[in-house]
C-alpha positions as CSV (number, residue, x, y, z in Angstrom):
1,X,29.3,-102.7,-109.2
2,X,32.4,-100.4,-109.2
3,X,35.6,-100.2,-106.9
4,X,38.6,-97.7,-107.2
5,X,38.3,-98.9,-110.9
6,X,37.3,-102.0,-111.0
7,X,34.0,-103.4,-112.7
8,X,32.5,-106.4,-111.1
9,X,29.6,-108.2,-112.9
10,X,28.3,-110.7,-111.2
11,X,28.0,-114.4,-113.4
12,X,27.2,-117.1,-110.4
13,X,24.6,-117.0,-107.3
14,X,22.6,-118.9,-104.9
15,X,18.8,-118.6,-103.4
16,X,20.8,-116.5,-101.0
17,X,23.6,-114.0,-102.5
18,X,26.1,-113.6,-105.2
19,X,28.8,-116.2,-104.9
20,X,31.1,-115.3,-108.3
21,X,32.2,-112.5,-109.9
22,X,34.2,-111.4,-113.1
23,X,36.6,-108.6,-112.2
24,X,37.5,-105.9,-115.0
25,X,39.4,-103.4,-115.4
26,X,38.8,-100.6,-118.6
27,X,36.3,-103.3,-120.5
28,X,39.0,-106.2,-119.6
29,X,38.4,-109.2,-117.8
30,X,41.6,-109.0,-114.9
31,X,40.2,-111.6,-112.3
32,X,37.6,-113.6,-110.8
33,X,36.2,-113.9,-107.4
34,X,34.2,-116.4,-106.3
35,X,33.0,-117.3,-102.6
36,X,33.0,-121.0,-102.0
37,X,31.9,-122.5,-98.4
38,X,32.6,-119.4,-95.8
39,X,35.9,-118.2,-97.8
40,X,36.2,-115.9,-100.6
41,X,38.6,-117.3,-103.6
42,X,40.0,-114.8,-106.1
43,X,42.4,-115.7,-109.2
44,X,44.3,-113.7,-111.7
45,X,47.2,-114.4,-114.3
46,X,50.7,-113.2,-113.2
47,X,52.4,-113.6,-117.3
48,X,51.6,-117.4,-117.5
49,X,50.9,-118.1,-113.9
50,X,47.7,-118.4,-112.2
51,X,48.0,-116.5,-109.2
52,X,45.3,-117.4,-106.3
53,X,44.6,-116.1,-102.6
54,X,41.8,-116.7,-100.1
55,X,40.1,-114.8,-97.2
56,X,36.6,-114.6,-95.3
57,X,36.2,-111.0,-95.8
58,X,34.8,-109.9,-100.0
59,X,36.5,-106.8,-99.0
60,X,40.6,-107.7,-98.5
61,X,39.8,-110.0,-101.1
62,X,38.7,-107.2,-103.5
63,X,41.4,-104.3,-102.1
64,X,44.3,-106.9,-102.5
65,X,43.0,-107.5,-106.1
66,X,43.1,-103.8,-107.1
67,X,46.6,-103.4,-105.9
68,X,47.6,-106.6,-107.9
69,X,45.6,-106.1,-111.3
């Protein structure tokens, strides 16, 4: 799955849907995103920091990671 030039490959899922994904950006691994009871989680490193953020929508999750990463 591609976005505005991010890869996502999905590595974790339910019965029901995808619930985690690795996030890359040209062949490197920039992110996850992972959906845990109704909110999506996503987490990238900011130099040595482990930057989080969480929202309901996969979307603002994912737009807010491409202007981040």
């Amino acid at each position: 799955m591609n976005h505005e030039g991010l890869t996502l490959v999905a590595y974790e899922s339910t019965y029901e849907s995808i619930t985690g994904f690795k996030v890359y950006r040209s062949r490197e691994q920039v992110a996850t995103l992972e959906k845990r009871n109704s909110e999506w989680i996503a987490a990238f490193l900011m130099g040595l920091k482990v930057v989080t953020f969480t929202n309901e929508s996969f979307d603002f999750c994912l737009n807010k990671l491409n202007r981040l990463v």
